[in-house]
SEKENU-255528 format. One record per residue (C-alpha): x, y, z. Coordinates in steps of 0.05 Angstrom, whole numbers, padded with zeros to 5 digits, always signed. Each point is the difference from the previous one (the first is absolute). Example, Ala and Ser with C-alpha at 12.3 -4.5 7.8 and 13.67 -1.06 7.14 Angstrom:
<atoms>
+00246-00090+00156 +00027+00069-00013 
</atoms>
This chain:
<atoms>
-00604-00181+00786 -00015-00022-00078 +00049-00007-00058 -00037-00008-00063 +00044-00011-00073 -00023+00039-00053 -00025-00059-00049 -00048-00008+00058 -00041+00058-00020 -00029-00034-00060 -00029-00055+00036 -00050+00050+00037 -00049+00011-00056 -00065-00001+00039 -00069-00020-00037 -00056+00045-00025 -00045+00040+00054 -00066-00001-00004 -00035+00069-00019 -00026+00034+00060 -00063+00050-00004 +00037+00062-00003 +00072-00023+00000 +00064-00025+00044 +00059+00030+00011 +00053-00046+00025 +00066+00049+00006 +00040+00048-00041 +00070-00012-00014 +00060+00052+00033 +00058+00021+00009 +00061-00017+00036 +00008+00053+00057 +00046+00019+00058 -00033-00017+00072 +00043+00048+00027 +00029+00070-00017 +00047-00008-00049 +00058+00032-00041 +00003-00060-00059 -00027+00024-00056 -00040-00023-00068 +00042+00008-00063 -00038-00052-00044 -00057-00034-00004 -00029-00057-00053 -00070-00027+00012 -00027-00047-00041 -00065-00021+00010 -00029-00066-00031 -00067-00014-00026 -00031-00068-00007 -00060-00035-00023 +00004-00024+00081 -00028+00034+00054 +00065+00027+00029 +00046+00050-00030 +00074-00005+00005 +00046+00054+00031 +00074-00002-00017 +00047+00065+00020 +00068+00021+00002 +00032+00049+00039 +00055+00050+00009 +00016+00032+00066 +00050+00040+00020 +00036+00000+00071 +00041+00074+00004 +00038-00029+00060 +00068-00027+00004 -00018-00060+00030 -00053-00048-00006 -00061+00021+00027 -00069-00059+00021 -00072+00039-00010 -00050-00042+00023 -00040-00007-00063 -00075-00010-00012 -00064-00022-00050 -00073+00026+00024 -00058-00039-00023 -00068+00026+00000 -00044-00057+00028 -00067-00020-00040 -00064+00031+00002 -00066-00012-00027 -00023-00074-00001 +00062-00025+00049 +00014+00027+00059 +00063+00031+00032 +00040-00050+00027 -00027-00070+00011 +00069-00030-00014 +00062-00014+00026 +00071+00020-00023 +00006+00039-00057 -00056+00034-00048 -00046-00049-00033 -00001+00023-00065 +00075+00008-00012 +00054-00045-00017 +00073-00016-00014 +00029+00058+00040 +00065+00004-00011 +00059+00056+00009 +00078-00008-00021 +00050+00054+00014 +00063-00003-00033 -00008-00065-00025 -00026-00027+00056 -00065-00032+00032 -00032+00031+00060 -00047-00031+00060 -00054+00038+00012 -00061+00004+00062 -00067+00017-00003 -00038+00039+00031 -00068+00049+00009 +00017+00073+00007 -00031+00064+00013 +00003+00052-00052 +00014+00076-00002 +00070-00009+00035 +00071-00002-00034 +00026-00047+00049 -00019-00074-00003 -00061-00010+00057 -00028-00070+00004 -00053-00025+00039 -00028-00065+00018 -00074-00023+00025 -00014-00004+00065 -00023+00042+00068 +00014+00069-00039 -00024-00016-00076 -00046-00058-00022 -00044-00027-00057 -00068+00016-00009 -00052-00048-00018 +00011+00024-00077 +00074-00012+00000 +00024+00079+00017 +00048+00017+00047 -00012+00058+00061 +00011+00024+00050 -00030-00022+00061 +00013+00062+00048 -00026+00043-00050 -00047-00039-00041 +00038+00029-00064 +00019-00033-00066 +00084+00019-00002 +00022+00011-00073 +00038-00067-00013 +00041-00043-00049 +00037-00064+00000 +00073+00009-00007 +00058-00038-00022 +00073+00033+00025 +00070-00029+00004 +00066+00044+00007 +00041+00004-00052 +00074+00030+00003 +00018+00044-00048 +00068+00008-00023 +00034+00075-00009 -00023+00022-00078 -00033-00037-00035 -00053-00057+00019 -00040-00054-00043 -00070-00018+00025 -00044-00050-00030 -00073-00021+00015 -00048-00043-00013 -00077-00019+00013 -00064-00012-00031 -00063+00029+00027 -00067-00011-00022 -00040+00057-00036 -00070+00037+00023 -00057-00016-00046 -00077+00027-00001 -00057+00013-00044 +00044+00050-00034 +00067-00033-00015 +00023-00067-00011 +00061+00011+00042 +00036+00069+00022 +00072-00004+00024 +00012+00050+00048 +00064+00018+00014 +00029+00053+00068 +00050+00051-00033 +00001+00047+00047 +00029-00030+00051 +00064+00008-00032 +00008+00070+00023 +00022-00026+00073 +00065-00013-00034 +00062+00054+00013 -00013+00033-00059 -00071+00004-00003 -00007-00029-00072 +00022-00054-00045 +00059+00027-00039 -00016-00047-00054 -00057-00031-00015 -00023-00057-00050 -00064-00034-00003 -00013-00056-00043 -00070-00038-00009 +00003-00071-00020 -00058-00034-00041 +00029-00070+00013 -00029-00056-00049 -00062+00039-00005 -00031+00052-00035 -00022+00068+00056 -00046+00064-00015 +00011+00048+00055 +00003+00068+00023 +00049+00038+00044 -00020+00080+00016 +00042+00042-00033 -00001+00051+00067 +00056-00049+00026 +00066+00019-00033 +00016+00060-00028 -00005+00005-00069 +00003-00076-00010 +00034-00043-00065 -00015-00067+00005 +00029-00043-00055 -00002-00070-00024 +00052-00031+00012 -00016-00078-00021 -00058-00027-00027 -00060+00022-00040 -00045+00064+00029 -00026+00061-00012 -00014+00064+00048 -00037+00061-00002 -00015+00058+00050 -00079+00015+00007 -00030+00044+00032 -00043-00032+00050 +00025-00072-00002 +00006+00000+00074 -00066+00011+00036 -00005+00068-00037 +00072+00023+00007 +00053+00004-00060 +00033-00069+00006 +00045-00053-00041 -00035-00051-00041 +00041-00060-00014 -00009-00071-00044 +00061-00039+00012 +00011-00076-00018 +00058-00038+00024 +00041+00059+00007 +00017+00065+00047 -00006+00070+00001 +00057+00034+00031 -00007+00077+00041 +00072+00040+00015 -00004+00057+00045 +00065+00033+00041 -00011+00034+00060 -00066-00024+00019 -00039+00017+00056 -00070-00032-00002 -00060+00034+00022 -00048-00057-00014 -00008-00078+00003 +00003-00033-00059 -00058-00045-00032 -00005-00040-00054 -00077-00016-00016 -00028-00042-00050 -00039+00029-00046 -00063-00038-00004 -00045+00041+00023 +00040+00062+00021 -00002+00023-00061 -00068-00011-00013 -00032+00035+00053 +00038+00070-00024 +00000-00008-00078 -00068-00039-00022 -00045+00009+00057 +00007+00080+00004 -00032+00003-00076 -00041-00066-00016 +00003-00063+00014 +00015-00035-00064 +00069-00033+00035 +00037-00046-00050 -00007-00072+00022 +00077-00023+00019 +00029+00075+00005 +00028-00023+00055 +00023-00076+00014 +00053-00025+00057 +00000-00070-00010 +00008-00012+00079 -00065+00022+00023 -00067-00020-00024 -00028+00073+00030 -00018+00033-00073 -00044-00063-00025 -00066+00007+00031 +00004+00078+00006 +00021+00016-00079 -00041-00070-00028 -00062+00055-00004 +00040+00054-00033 +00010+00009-00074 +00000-00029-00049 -00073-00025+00016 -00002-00059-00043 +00019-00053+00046 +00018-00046-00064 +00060+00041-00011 +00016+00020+00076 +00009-00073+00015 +00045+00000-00057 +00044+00056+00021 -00006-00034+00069 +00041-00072-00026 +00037+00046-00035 +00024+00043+00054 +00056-00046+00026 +00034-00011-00067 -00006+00079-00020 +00038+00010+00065 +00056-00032-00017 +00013+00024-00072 -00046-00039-00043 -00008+00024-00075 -00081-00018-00012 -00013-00028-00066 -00069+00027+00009 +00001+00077-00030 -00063+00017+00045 +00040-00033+00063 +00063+00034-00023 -00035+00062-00015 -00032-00002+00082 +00057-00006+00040 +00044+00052-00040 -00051+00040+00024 +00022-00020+00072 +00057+00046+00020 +00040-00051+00044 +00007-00048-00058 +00061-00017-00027 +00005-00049-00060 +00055-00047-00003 +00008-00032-00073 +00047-00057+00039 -00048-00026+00038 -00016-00070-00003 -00064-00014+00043 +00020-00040+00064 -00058-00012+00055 +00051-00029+00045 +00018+00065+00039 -00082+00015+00006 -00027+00027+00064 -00063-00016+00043 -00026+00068-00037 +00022-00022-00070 -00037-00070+00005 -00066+00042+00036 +00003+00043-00065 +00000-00048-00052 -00054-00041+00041 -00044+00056-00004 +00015+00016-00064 -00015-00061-00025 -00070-00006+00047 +00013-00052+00040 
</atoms>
């Protein structure tokens, strides 16, 4: 059994993963779900999810059920956890799942142990297994099973029971996880919906989502085929959002700059069809808007200053005079975070660049610089 306090989930920030051929993907996040059939119900839902210039994003949600009986009722209570794929293998750990951290659940007010465990999917009742005569590893880390030589649908799992009350129930959660990343995206935080339908009612009465650029500055996309009819607003900070047509691998999507701030989705009686995703836009973008027509792809029309992936794939693109693409280059960083350029050619550039947002306040500060910041200016300035 584990207790973990909440303060302990921001001492799990994990470092930067290397960049794989074609890409990792570590885990998605989820949600809470009943193990069992169940009569409790969702009424509300808040999930805020928070992006970093890290490599792990924060998860932070709040719940509502409601238990129709007269008397309190315990549902055995679960979080699935796809395990990794592409350059790690299934499970070559022990405990919990490698890449998340700073689980934590309260109800009512109050702290929950939890167990871990590795189950198998396609059932609505909680079905672990462990290694051993019936299912082992294979030499690349994958679990089957041995009778049958077969490779069982599986995910690690983290459950606890949890009484609810009659009426009304408070649920909070907490972990971080750490995002996919490939050739085409710097990071894409993928989160399971759908799984909220196991619930009594089938939906989530009331839903908010709220995306968190956290002492950073994000460009991202979310596919608009997600929520019906969808109004995100800002809610705090400084950013800008537009719906495109084919934004998101050639399907209408949601185009988002945000800097230190959040963009906040309402929608009652929800009932999710699809996962949700939140891709960086690096290269995304490109692939669907540019590359279609011609190839003349502006130099920095994409930036996330926590990966280094668009530096040697858009250092050949336009503007071919490497004189002055070096110079947007040092200048990316400081453009990122609000600069006003004295320069009316520099000034002039990166208005051009959609995502930029220019802050009149801003004082330059190189304190707060990434790994991809410092690579920047470094190449910028040839060395």
């Amino acid at each position: 059994m584990k207790k973990i306090s909440f303060s302990f989930l921001f001492l799990l920030l994990m470092s930067m993963p290397s960049w794989a051929n074609d890409g990792v993907y570590y885990t998605s996040g989820n949600q809470l779900v009943p193990m069992q059939e169940t009569d409790v119900s969702v009424r509300k839902e808040v999930l805020t999810i928070t992006l970093l210039d890290s490599s792990v994003a924060l998860v932070d949600v709040y719940y509502e059920f409601f238990n129709p009986n007269a008397t309190a009722k315990t549902v055995l209570m679960g979080f699935e956890a796809d395990p990794p794929s592409g350059d790690y293998p299934q499970f070559s750990w022990g405990g919990g799942h490698p890449f998340i951290g700073g689980f934590t659940v309260e109800v009512n007010g109050r702290t929950l142990s939890f167990r871990n465990g590795i189950c198998l999917l396609g059932s609505r009742k909680l079905d672990t297994i462990t290694l051993g005569d019936k299912y082992q590893l294979d030499e690349s880390g994958y679990i089957f099973e041995k009778a049958t030589d077969r490779y069982p649908e599986v995910a690690f799992v983290y459950y606890f029971d949890a009484t609810f009350q009659p009426g009304l129930n408070r649920v909070h959660h907490t972990y971080t996880f750490r995002p996919a990343n490939s050739n085409a995206s710097s990071f894409s935080v993928d989160y399971k919906l759908t799984p909220a339908a196991r619930w009594a009612n089938g939906q989530i009465d009331d839903f908010t989502l709220v995306v968190r650029a956290h002492h950073t500055a994000k460009h991202f996309v979310i596919a608009d085929s997600i929520f019906p009819i969808p109004q995100f607003t800002l809610t705090e900070g400084t950013g800008k959002h537009r719906h495109t047509a084919t934004c998101f691998w050639q399907q209408p999507g949601h185009e988002f700059s945000l800097r230190n701030g959040s963009y906040t989705l309402h929608v009652r009686h929800f009932k999710p069809c699809r996962e949700l995703s939140i891709v960086s836009a690096d290269n995304c973008l490109a692939f669907q808007d540019f590359y279609a027509d011609h190839i003349d792809l502006p130099f920095g029309f994409a930036y996330d200053r926590s990966s280094c992936l668009g530096l040697w794939y858009q250092a050949s693109m336009l503007p071919r005079d490497e004189a002055f693409r070096r110079r947007i280059a040092r200048n990316l960083p400081y453009a990122h975070r609000g600069r006003v350029f004295k320069s009316p050619e520099l000034q002039k550039y990166f208005e051009s660049l959609w995502w930029y947002m220019p802050d009149p306040d801003y004082v330059d500060d190189p304190s707060d610089f990434t790994e991809c910041d410092r690579e920047y200016i470094k190449w910028g300035k040839g060395e």
